[in-house]
C-alpha positions as CSV (number, residue, x, y, z in Angstrom):
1,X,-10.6,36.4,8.5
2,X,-8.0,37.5,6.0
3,X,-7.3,35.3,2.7
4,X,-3.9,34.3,4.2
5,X,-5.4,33.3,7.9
6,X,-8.1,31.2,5.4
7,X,-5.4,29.4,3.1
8,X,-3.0,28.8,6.3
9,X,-5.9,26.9,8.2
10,X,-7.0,25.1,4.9
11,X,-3.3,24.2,4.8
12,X,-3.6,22.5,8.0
13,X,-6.6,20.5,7.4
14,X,-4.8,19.2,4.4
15,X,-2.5,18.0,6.3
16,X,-4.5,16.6,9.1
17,X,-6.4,14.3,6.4
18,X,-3.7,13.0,5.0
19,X,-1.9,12.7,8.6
20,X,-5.7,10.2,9.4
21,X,-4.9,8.0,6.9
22,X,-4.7,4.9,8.3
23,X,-3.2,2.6,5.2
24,X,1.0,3.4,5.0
25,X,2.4,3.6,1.5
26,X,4.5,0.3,2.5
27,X,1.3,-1.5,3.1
28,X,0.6,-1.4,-0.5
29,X,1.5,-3.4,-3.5
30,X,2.2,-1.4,-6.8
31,X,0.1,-2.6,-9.8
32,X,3.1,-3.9,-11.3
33,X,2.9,-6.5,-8.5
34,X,-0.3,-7.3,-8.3
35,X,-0.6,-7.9,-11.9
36,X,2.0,-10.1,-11.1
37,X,0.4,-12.0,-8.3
38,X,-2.5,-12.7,-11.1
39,X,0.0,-14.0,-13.8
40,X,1.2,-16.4,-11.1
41,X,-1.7,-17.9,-9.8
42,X,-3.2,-18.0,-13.2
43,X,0.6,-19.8,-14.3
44,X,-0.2,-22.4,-11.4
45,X,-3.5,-22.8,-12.1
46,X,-1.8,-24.5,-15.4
47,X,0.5,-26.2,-13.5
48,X,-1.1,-28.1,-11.4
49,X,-3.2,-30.0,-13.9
50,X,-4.4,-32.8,-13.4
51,X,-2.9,-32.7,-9.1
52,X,-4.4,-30.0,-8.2
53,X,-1.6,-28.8,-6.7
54,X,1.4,-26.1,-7.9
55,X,4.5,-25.8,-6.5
56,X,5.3,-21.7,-6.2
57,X,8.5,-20.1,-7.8
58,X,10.2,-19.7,-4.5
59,X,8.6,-22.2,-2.4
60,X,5.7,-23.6,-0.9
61,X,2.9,-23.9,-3.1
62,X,-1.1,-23.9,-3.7
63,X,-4.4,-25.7,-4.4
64,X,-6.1,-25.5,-7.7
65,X,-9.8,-26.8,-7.8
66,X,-11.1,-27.1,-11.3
67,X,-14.3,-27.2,-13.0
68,X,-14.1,-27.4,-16.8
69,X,-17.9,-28.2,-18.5
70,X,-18.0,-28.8,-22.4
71,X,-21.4,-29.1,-24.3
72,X,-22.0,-29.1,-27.8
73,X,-25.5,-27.6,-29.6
74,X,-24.9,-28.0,-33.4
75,X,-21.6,-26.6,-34.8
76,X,-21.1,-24.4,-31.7
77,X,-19.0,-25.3,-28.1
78,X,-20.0,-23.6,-25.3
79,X,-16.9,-24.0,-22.6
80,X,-16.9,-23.6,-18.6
81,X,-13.3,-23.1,-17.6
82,X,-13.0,-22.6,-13.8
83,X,-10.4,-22.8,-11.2
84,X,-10.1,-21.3,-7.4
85,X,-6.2,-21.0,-6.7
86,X,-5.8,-21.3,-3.1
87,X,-1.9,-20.0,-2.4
88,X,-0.5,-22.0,0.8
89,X,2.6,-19.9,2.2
90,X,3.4,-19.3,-2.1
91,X,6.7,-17.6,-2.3
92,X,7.7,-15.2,-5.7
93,X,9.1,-12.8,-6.4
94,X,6.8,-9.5,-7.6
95,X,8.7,-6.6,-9.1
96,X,12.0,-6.7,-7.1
97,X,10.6,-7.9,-3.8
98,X,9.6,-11.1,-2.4
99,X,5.9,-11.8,-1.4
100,X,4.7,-15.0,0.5
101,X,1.0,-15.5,-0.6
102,X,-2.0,-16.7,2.2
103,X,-5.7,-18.0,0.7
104,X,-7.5,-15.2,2.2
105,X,-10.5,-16.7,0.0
106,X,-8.4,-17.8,-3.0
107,X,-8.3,-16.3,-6.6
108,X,-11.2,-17.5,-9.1
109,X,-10.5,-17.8,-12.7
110,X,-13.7,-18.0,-14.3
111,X,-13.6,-18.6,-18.5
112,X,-16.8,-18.8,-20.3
113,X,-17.2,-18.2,-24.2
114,X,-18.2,-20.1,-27.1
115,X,-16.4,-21.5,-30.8
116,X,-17.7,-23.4,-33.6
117,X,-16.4,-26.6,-33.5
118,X,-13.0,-27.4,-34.9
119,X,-12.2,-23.9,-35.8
120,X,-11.6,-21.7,-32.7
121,X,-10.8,-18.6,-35.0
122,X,-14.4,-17.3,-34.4
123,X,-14.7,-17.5,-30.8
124,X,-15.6,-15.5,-28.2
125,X,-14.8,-15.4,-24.6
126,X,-15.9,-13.8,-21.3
127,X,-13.9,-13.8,-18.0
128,X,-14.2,-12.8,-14.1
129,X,-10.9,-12.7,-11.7
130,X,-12.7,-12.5,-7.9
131,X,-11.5,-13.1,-4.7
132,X,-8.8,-12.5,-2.5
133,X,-5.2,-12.9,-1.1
134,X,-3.2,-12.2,2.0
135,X,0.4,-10.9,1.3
136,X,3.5,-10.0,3.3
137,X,7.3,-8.9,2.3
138,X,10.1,-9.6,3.3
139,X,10.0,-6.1,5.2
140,X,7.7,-6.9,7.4
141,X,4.6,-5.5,5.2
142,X,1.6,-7.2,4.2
143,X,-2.3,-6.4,3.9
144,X,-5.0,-7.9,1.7
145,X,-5.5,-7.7,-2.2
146,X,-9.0,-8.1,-3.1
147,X,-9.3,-9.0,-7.2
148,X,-13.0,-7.9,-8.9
149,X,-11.8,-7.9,-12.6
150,X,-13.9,-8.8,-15.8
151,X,-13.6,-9.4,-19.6
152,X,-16.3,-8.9,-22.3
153,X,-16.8,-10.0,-25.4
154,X,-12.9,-10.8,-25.9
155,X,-11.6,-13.1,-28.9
156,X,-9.6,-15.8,-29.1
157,X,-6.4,-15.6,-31.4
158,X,-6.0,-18.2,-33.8
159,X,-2.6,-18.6,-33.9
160,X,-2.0,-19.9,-30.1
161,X,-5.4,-19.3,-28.9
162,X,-4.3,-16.6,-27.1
163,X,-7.0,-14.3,-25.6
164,X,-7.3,-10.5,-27.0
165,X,-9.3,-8.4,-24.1
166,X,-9.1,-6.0,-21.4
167,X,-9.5,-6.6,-18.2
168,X,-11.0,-3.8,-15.8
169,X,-12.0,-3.5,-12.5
170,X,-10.5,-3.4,-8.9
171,X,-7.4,-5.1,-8.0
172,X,-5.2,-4.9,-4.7
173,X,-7.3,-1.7,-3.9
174,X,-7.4,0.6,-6.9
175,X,-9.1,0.8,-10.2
176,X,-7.6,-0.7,-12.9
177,X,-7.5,-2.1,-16.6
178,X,-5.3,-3.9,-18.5
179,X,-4.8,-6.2,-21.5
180,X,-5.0,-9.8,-20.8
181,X,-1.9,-10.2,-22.2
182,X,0.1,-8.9,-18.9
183,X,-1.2,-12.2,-17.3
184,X,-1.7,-14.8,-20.0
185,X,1.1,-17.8,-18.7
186,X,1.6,-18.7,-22.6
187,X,3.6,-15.1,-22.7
188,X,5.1,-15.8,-19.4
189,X,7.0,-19.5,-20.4
């Protein structure tokens, strides 16, 4: 077989590949949007304090369950922050386009970390983002966005008590990181 005859039939089983794949560009958020989703649910999990229930940007809404654990050992808190948004039909707007948001299995918003009591300047937090969503457009798109994102060793700013960490992992179906800052709702309001 002649080089060309070999790079015209590689050619073609280029294309064929890409031709099998199944998931259309349409059928995807862009990470612009699913950070959004994120800042969202994480703006509703404030919300909806102490109802348990958020009202969405353009409509409908979600559940929030909460668990929040304190404890004290010395001059050190240890703190539990957790809360499973469950979006119900939740309506906003992502980036340009508008998404309606299903509980596939909800979004968990799990905060651990520690600071010595009454001065939150030395603290330390960890986070995990799991779970998942349903979304649609209003062109007729929609798939699933799966969220497995964690945070190490992040600190706490003393100004706002803001957190200062990176998030990484997979969200909506590619790798990712990203400062914490792109979903924190104190930045958002």
């Amino acid at each position: 077989m002649t080089l060309k005859r070999t790079l015209q039939a590689l050619a073609v089983a280029a294309g064929a590949a890409v031709a099998c794949d199944s998931t259309k560009p349409e059928d995807e958020l862009t990470l612009g949007q699913s950070i959004t989703i994120l800042r969202e649910l994480l703006v509703l999990a404030e919300r909806s304090w102490p109802d348990n229930i958020a009202t969405c940007p353009l409509g409908n809404g979600a559940s929030v369950v909460f668990d929040d654990n304190r404890r004290q050992r010395g001059d050190t808190v240890w703190i539990t922050n957790v809360a499973t948004v469950t979006p119900k039909g939740c309506r906003l707007s992502a980036n340009g386009d508008t998404l309606v948001l299903e509980g596939d299995s909800g979004i968990v918003f799990d905060l651990r970390g520690w600071h010595l009591y009454e001065d939150r300047v030395d603290s330390e937090v960890d986070m995990a983002i799991t779970g998942a969503v349903r979304w649609s457009n209003t062109r007729g798109a929609s798939n699933s966005c799966q969220v497995d994102l964690t945070m190490a060793g992040a600190r706490r700013r003393e100004e706002y008590g803001e957190i200062d960490g990176d998030l990484s992992g997979r969200l909506c179906g590619r790798d990712t990181s990203f400062h914490y800052s792109e979903i924190d709702f104190t930045l958002v309001e």
